[in-house]
C-alpha positions in Angstrom: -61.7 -5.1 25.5 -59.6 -4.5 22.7 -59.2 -6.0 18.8 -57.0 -8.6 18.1 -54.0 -8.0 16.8 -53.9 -8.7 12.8 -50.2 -8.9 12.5 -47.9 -8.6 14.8 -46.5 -5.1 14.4 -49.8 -3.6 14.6 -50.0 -0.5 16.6 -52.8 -0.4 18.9 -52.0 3.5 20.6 -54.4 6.0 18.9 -53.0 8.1 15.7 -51.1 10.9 17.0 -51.2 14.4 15.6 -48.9 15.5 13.2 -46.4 18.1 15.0 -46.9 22.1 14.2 -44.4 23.9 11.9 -41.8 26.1 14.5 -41.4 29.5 13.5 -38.9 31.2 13.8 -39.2 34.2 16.4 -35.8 36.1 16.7 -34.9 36.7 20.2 -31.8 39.4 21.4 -29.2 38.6 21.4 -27.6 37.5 25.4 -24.2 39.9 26.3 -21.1 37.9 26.8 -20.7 36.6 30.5 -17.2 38.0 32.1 -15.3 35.4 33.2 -13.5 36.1 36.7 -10.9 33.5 35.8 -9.6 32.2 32.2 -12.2 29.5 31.0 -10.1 25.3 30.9 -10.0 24.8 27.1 -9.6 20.9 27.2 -7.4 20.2 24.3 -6.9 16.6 23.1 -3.6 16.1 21.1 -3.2 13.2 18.9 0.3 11.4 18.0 0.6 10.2 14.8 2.2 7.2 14.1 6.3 7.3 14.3 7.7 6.9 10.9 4.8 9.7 9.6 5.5 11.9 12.6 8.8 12.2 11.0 7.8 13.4 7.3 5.4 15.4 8.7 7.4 17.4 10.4 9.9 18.0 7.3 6.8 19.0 4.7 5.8 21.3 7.6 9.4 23.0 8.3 9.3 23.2 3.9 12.7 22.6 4.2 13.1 19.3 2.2 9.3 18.4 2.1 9.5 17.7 -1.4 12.3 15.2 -0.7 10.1 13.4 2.0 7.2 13.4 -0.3 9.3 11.9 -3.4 10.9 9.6 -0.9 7.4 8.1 0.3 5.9 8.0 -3.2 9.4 6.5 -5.1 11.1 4.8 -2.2 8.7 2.0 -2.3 8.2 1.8 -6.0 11.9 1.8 -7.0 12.0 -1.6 -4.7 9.5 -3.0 -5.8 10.3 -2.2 -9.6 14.3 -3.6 -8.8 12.6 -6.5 -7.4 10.8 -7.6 -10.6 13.7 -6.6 -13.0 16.3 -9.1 -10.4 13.4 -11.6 -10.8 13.2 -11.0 -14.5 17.0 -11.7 -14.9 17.3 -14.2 -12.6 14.1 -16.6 -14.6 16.4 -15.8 -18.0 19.7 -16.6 -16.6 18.2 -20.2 -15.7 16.9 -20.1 -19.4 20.3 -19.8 -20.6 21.7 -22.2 -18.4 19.1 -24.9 -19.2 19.0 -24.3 -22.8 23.6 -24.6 -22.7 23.0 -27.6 -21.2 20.5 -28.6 -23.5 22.7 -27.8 -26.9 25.8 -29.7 -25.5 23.5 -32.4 -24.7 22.5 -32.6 -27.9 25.1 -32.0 -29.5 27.5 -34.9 -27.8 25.0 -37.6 -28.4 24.7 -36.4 -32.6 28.3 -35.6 -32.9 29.4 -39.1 -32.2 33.4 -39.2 -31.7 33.8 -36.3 -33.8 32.0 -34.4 -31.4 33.6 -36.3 -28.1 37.1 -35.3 -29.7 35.8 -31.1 -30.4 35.1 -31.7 -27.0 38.3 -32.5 -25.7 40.3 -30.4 -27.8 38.2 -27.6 -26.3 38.7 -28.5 -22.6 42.9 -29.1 -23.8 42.6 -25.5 -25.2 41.3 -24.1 -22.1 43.7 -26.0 -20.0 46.6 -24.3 -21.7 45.5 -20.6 -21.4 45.8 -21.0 -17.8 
């Protein structure tokens, strides 16, 4: 009859004994076996994806690697970077455009009929250079 179990991970088998240090005994060394036909070497040859295949291929011919290289590291920046400036200018040119409006807003309703009249002489002016 055996104890109960305390806790449920208790391990009832007896203590084993702890293992004996291996030492090392060096042995001869075994002559190569002559093959009577060429061993199979099982060779396992990975594709890499298309658009790396590709630079690959040029950094390993050398010819123009550096190109490829630059072309992967810059390509991607320089649209990104042109990206943000067309943003850039495109938020500033709506700036202008609102704040033009703005100004002749403005400037209509102060100017009274002095302004109504700049106004039209303006758009007669520009009517002639045509």
């Amino acid at each position: 009859m055996s104890t109960p179990r305390r806790y449920q991970f208790d391990n009832q088998l007896p203590a084993t004994q702890a293992p004996q240090p291996v030492v090392y005994q060096p042995q001869p060394m075994t002559v190569p076996a002559a093959y009577e036909q060429p061993p199979v070497v099982v060779q396992h040859i990975h594709q890499a994806p298309p658009d790396r295949t590709v630079q690959r291929v040029a950094l390993g011919a050398g010819a123009g690697g550096g190109a490829v290289a630059a072309g992967v590291y810059f390509g991607p920046l320089l649209i990104s970077s042109l990206t943000v400036i067309g943003a850039n200018l495109l938020f500033l040119a709506f700036i202008a455009a609102v704040g033009t409006w703005g100004i002749t807003t403005v400037v209509r309703s102060v100017g009274g009929s002095d302004g109504k009249a700049a106004a039209a002489n303006l758009a007669k002016a520009r009517r002639k250079r045509r």
